[in-house]
ROGU-44591 format. One record per residue: residue in one letter; x negated, y negated, z negated of N, C-alpha, C in turn. Coordinates in Angstrom, 1 decimal, decimal comma. Layout:
ROGU-44591
R_A_X_Y_Z_X_Y_Z_X_Y_Z $
...
END
This chain:
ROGU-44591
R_X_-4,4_-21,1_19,6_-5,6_-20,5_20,0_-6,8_-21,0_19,1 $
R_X_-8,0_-20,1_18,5_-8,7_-20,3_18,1_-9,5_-21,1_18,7 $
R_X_-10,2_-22,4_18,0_-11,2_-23,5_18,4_-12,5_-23,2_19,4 $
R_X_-12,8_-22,0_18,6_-13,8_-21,3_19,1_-13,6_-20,6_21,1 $
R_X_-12,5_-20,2_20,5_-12,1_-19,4_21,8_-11,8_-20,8_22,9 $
R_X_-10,9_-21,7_22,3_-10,7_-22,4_23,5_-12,1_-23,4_23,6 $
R_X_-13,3_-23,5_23,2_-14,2_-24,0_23,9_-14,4_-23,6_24,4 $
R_X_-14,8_-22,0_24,7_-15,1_-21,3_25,5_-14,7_-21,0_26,5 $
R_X_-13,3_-21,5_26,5_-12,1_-21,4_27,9_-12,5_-22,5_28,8 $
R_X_-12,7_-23,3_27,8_-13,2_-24,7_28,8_-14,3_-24,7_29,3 $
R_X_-15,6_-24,3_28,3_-16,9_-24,3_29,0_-16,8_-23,5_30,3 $
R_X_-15,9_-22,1_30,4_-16,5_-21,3_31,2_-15,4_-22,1_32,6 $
R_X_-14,8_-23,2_32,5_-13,3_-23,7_33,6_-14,5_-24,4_34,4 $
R_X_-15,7_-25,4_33,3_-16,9_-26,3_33,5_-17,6_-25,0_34,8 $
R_X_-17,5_-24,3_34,3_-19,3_-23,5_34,8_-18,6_-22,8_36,0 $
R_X_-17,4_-22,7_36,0_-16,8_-22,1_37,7_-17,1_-23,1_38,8 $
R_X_-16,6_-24,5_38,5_-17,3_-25,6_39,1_-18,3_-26,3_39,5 $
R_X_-19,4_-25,5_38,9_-20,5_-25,9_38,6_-20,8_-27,0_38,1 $
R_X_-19,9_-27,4_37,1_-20,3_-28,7_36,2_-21,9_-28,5_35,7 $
R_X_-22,6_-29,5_35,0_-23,7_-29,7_34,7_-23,8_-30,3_33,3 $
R_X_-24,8_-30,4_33,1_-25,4_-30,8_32,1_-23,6_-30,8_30,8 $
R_X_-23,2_-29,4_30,5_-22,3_-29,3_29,9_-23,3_-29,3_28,5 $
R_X_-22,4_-30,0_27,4_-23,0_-30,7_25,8_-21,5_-30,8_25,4 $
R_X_-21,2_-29,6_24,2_-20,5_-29,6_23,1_-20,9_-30,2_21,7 $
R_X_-19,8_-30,9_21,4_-19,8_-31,9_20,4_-19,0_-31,6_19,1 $
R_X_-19,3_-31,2_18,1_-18,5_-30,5_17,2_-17,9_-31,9_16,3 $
R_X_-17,0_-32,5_16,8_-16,3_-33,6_15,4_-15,4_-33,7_14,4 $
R_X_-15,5_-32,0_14,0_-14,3_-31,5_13,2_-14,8_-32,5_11,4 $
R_X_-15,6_-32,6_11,7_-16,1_-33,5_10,1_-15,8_-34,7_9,8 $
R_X_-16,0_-35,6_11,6_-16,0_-37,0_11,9_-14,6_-37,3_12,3 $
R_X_-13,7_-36,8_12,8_-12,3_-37,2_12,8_-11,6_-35,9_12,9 $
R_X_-10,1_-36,4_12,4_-9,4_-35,7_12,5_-8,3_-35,7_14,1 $
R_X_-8,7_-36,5_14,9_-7,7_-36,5_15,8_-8,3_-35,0_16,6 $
R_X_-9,4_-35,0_17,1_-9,9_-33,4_17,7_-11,0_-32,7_17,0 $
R_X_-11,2_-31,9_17,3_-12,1_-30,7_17,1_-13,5_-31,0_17,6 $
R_X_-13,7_-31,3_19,1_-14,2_-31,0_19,8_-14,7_-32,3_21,1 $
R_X_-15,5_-32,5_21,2_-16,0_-33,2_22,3_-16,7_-32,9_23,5 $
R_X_-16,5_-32,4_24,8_-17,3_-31,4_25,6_-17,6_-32,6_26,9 $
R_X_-18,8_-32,6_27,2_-18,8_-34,0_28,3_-19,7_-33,2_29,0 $
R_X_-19,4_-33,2_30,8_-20,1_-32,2_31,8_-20,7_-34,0_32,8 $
R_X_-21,2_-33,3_33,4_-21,2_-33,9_35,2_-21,2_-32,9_36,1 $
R_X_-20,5_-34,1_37,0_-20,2_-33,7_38,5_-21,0_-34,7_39,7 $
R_X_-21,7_-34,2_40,8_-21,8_-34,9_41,6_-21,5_-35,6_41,9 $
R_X_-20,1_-35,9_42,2_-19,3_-36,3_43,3_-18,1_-36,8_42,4 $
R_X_-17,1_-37,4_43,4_-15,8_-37,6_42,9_-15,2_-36,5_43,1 $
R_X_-15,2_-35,7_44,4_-14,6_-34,7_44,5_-14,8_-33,8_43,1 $
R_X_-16,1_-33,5_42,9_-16,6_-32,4_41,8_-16,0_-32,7_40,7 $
R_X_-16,0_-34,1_40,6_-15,6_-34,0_39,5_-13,8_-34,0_39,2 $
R_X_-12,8_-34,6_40,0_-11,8_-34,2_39,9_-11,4_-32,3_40,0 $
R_X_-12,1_-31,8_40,9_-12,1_-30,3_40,9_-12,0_-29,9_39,4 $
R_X_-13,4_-30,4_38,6_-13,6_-29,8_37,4_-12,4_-30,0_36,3 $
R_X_-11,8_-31,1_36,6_-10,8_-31,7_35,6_-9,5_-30,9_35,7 $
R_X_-9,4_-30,8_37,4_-8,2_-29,8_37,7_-7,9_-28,0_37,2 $
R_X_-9,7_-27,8_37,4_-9,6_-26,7_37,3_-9,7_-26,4_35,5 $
R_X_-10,7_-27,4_34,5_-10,0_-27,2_32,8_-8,8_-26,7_32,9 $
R_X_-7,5_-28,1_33,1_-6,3_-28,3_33,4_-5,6_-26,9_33,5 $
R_X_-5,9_-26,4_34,6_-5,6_-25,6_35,0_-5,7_-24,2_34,1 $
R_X_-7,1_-23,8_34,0_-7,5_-22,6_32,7_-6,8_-23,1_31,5 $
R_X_-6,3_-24,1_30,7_-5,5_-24,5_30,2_-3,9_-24,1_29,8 $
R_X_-3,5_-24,5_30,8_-2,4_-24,1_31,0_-1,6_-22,9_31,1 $
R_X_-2,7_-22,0_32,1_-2,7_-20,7_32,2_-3,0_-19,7_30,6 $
R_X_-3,2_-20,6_29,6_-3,2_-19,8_28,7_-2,7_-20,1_27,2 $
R_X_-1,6_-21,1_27,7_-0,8_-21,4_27,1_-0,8_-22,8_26,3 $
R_X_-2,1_-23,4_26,8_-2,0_-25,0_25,9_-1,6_-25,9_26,5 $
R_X_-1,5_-26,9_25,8_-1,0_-28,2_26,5_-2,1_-29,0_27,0 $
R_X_-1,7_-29,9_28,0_-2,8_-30,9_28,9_-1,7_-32,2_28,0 $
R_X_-2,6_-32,8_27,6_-2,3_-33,9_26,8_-1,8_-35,4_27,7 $
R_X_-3,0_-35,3_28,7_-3,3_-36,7_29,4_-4,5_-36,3_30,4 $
R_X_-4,7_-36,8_31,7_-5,7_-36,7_32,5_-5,6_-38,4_32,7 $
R_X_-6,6_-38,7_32,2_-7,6_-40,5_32,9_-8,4_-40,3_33,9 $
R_X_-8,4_-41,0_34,4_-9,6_-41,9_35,6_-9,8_-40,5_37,1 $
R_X_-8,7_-39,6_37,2_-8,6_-38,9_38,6_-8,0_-40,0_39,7 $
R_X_-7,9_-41,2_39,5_-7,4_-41,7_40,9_-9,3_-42,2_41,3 $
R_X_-10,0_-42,8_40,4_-11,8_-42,9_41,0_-12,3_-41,5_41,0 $
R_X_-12,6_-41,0_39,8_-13,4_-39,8_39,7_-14,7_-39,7_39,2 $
R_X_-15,1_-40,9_39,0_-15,8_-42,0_38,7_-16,9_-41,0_37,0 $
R_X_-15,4_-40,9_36,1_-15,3_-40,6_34,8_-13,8_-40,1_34,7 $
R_X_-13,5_-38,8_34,6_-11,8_-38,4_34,8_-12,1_-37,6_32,9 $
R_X_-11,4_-38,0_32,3_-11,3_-37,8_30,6_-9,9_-36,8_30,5 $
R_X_-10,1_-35,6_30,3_-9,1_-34,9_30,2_-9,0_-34,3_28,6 $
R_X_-7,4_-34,9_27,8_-7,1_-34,7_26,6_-6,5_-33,4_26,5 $
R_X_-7,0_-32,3_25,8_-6,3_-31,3_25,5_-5,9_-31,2_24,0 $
R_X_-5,8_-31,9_23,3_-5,4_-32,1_21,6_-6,5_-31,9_21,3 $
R_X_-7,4_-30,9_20,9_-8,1_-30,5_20,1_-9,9_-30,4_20,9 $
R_X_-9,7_-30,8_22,2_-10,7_-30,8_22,8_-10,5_-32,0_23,4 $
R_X_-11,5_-32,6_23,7_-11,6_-34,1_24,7_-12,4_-33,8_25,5 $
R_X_-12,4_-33,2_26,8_-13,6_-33,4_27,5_-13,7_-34,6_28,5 $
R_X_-15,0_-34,9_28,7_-15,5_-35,9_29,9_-15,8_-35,3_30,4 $
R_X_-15,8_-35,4_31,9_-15,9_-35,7_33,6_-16,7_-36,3_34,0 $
R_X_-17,9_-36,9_34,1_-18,6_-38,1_34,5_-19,6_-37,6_35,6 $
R_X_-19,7_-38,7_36,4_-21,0_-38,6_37,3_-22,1_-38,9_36,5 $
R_X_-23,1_-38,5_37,2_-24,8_-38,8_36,4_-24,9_-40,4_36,1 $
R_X_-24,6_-41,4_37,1_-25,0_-42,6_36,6_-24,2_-43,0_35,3 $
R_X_-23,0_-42,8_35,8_-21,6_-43,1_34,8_-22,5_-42,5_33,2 $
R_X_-22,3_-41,4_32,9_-23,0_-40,8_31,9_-24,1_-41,7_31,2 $
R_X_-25,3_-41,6_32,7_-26,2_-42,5_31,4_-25,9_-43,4_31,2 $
R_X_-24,9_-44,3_32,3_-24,7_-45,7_31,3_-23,9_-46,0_29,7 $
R_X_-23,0_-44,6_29,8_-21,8_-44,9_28,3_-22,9_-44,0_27,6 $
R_X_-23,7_-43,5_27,5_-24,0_-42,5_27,1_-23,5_-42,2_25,5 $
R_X_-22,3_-41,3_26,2_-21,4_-41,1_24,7_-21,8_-40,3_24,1 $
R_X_-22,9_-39,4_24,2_-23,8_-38,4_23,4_-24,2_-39,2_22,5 $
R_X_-24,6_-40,2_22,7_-25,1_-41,3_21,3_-24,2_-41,7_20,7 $
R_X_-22,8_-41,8_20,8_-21,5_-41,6_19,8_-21,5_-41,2_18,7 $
R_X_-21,8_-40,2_19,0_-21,8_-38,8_18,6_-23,0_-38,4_17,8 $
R_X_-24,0_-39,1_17,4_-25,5_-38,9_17,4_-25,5_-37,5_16,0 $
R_X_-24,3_-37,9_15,1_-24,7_-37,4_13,9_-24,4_-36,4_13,5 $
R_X_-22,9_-35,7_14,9_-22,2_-34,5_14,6_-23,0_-33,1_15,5 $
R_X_-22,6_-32,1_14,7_-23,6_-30,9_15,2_-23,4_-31,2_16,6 $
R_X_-23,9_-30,4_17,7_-23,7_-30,5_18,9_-24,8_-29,5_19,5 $
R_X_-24,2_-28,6_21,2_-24,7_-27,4_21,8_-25,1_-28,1_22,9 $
R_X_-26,1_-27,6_23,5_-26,0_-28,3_25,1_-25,7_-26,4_25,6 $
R_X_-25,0_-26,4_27,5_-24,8_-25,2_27,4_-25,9_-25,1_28,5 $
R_X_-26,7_-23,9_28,6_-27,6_-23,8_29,2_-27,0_-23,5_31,0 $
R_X_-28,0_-23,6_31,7_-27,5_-23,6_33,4_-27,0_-21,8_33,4 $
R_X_-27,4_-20,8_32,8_-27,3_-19,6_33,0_-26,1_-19,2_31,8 $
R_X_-25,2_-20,1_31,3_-24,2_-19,5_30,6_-24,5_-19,6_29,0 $
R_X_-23,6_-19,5_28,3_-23,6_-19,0_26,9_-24,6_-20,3_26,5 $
R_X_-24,3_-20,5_24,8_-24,5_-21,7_24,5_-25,6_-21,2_23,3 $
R_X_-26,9_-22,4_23,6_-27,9_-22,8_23,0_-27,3_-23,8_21,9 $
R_X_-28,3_-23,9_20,7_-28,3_-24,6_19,9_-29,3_-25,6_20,2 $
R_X_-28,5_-27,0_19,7_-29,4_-28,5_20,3_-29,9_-28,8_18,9 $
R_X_-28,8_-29,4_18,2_-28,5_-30,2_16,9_-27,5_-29,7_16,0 $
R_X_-28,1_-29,7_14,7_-27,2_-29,3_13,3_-26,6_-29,9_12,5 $
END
């Protein structure tokens, strides 16, 4: 599946759940292990394992592999590996405290807007 396409598989898995503050991370420059870095919030623990199940899930259903699911027994931060995509899971405090956007500081990156379809942040 095209890179492109499967962001978009995932952003839209995020936005059924009403994940939040969705921020695509382009690290096809900065490593070779993935493509992609996509980090949402969820409320809750529940929300957030929901969102991880439901990726997972739009995933599978379309033919890729789930690599690894971390941190679904808290919920806390649940990090789901799909090869080529890494998304985070995180609650709001969790988030600001690793704030792994600053990882990331140097590679392009989208934030996705509350109404769908993706804005440009950083180039």
């Amino acid at each position: 599946m095209d890179i492109n396409t499967y962001e978009a598989l995932v952003i839209s898995a995020l936005e059924d759940i009403k994940g939040k503050e969705i921020q695509v991370i382009n690290t096809t420059r900065l490593t070779a292990l993935f493509d992609r870095v996509i980090i949402a919030s969820g409320d809750s623990n529940r929300q957030t394992r929901a969102l991880a199940r439901n990726v997972t899930d739009k995933a599978r259903e379309a033919g890729q592999e789930v690599i690894s699911i971390e941190g679904n027994d808290t919920g806390e931060w649940v990090l789901v590996d799909l090869g080529a995509i890494v998304v985070h899971i995180m609650q709001p405090a969790v988030r600001s405290y690793y704030k792994l956007e600053d990882l990331w500081a140097n590679a392009p990156s989208r934030l996705v807007p509350a109404n769908g379809g993706i804005a440009r942040v950083a180039a």
